[in-house]
C-alpha positions in Angstrom: 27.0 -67.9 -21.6 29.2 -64.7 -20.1 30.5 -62.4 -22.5 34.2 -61.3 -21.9 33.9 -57.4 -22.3 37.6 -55.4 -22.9 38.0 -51.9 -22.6 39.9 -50.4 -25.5 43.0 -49.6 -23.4 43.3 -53.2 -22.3 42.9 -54.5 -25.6 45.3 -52.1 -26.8 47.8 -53.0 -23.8 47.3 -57.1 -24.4 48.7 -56.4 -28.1 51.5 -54.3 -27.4 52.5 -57.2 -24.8 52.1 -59.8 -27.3 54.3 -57.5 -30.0 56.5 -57.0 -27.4 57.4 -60.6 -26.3 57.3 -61.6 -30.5 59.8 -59.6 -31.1 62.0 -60.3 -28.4 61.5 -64.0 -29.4 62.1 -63.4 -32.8 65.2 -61.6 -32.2 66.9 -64.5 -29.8 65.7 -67.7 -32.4 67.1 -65.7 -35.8 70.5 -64.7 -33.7 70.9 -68.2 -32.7 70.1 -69.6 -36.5 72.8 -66.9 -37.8 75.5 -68.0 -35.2 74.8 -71.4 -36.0 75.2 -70.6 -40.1 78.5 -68.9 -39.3 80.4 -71.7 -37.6 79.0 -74.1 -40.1 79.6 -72.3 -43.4 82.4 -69.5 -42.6 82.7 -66.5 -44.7 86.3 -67.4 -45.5 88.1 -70.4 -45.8 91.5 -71.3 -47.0 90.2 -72.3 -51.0 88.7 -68.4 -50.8 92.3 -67.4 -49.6 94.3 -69.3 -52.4 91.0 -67.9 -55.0 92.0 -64.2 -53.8 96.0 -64.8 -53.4 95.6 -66.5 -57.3 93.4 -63.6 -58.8 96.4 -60.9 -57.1 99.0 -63.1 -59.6 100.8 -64.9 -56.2 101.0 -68.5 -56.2 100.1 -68.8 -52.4 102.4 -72.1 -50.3 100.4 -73.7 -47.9 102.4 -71.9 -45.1 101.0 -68.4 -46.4 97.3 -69.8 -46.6 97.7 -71.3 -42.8 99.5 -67.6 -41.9 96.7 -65.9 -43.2 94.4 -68.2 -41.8 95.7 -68.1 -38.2 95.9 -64.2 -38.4 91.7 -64.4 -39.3 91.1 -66.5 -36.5 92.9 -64.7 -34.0 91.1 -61.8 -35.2 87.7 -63.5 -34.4 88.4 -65.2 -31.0 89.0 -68.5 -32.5 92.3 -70.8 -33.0 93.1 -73.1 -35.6 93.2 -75.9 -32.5 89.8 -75.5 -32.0 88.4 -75.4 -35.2 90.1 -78.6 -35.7 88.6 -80.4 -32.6 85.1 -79.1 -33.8 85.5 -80.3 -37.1 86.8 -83.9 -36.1 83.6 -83.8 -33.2 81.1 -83.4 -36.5 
């Protein structure tokens, strides 16, 4: 039976490749699982705006909540139009 015989250098170059492409792989499978955590469960949503607006002693109409709302979503890219259509595709 032949023996498989590795200089030091190549076994040293075979792990750094394989470190290499696990991290890399790593990196693109845990981004993708965070993005997909965000959309599902957002940081914020309008019972955490009428929470905080309570807790500041303001008794918050529904037209503030949806202001404040919109004005989030703007500032992340997103309208209030498509978060509807996602939520009625689930």
């Amino acid at each position: 039976m032949p023996t498989v015989t590795l200089e030091i250098w190549q076994f040293i170059i075979i792990i750094v490749i394989v470190l290499l492409i696990t991290a890399i792989a790593t990196f693109f499978i845990t981004r993708k699982i965070f993005q997909n955590q965000l959309k599902k469960n957002p940081p914020i949503n309008e019972a955490a705006i009428r929470a905080m607006m309570t807790q500041m002693g303001r008794t918050p109409s529904e037209k503030q909540v949806r202001a404040v709302m919109r004005s989030m979503d703007e500032a992340n890219g997103t309208s209030l139009a498509d978060n509807k259509k996602k939520n009625k595709k689930k």
